[in-house]
N, C-alpha and C positions, 0 to 999 in steps of 0.2 A: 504494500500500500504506500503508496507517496505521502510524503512529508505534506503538501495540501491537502489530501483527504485524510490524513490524520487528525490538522488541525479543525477542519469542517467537523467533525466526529466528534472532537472534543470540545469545542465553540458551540455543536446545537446541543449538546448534554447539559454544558453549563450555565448557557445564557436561553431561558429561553423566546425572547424579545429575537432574538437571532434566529432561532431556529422558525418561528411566526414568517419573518419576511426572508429567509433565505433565499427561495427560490427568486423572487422580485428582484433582491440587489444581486445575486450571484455573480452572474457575466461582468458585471461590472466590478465587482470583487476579485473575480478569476484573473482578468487581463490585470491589474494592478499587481496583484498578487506574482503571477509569471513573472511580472517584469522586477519584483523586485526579487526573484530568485533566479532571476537571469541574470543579475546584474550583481550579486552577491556570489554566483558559481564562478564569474571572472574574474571576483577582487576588486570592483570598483567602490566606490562611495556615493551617496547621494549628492555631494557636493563636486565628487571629479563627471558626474554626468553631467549635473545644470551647465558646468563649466563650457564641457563638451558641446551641448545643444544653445546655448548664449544665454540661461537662463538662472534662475535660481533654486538654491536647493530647496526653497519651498513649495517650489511650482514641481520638483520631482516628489516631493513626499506626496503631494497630492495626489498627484498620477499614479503612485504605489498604492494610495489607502482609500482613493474614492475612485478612480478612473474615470468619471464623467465624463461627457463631450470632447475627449480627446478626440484631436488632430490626426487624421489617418497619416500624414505626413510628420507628425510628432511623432506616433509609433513607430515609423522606418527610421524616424531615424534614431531612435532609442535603440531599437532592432541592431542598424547596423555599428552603434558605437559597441556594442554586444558581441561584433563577430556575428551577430543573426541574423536569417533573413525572414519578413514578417511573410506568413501568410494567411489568407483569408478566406471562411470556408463556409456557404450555405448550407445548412442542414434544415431538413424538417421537424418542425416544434416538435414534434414524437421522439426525434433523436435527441433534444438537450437532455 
C-alpha cells in the first residue's frame, strides 16, 4: 500500500469531518499531495521550487495542500523542475 493510501486510511479513521467530504476534495488533494512527494523523492525544498518557477514559497505550499485552480502550465512546469513529465488522463466517473 502506498504511503498516500496509508495516510487517507488513517486521516478518515481519525478525523471524521475528513472522511464526510473526502470524496468532494480528493482530486484536488491527490494532485497536491503527488506533487509534494515528487518533489520530496528529489530532495528539493518548497523554497528551491518557488525559486525555480519565479514565485514564492507560499504560493508552492499552497499548490501542495489545496491544489485549487492550478495553472495547467504551472503543473508542467512543477513536473519538469521534477525531472517529470505531466500527464493527463480522462476517465469515466465509475473509474475515480
Amino acid at each position: 500500500m502506498s504511503d498516500l493510501k496509508k495516510y487517507i486510511q488513517k486521516r478518515k479513521k481519525d478525523d471524521v469531518d475528513f472522511a464526510k467530504d473526502f470524496d468532494s476534495g480528493y482530486e484536488e488533494f491527490k494532485i497536491g499531495e503527488m506533487l509534494k512527494q515528487a518533489r520530496v523523492e528529489v530532495g528539493l525544498t518548497q523554497e528551491e521550487i518557488a525559486q525555480k518557477l519565479h514565485t514564492k514559497k507560499s504560493a508552492i505550499s499552497r499548490i501542495e495542500n489545496h491544489a485549487q485552480d492550478i495553472k495547467l502550465s504551472t503543473l508542467q512546469n512543477f513536473a519538469h523542475i521534477l525531472g517529470k513529465k505531466l500527464r493527463v488522463q480522462l476517465v469515466q466517473k465509475t473509474q475515480l
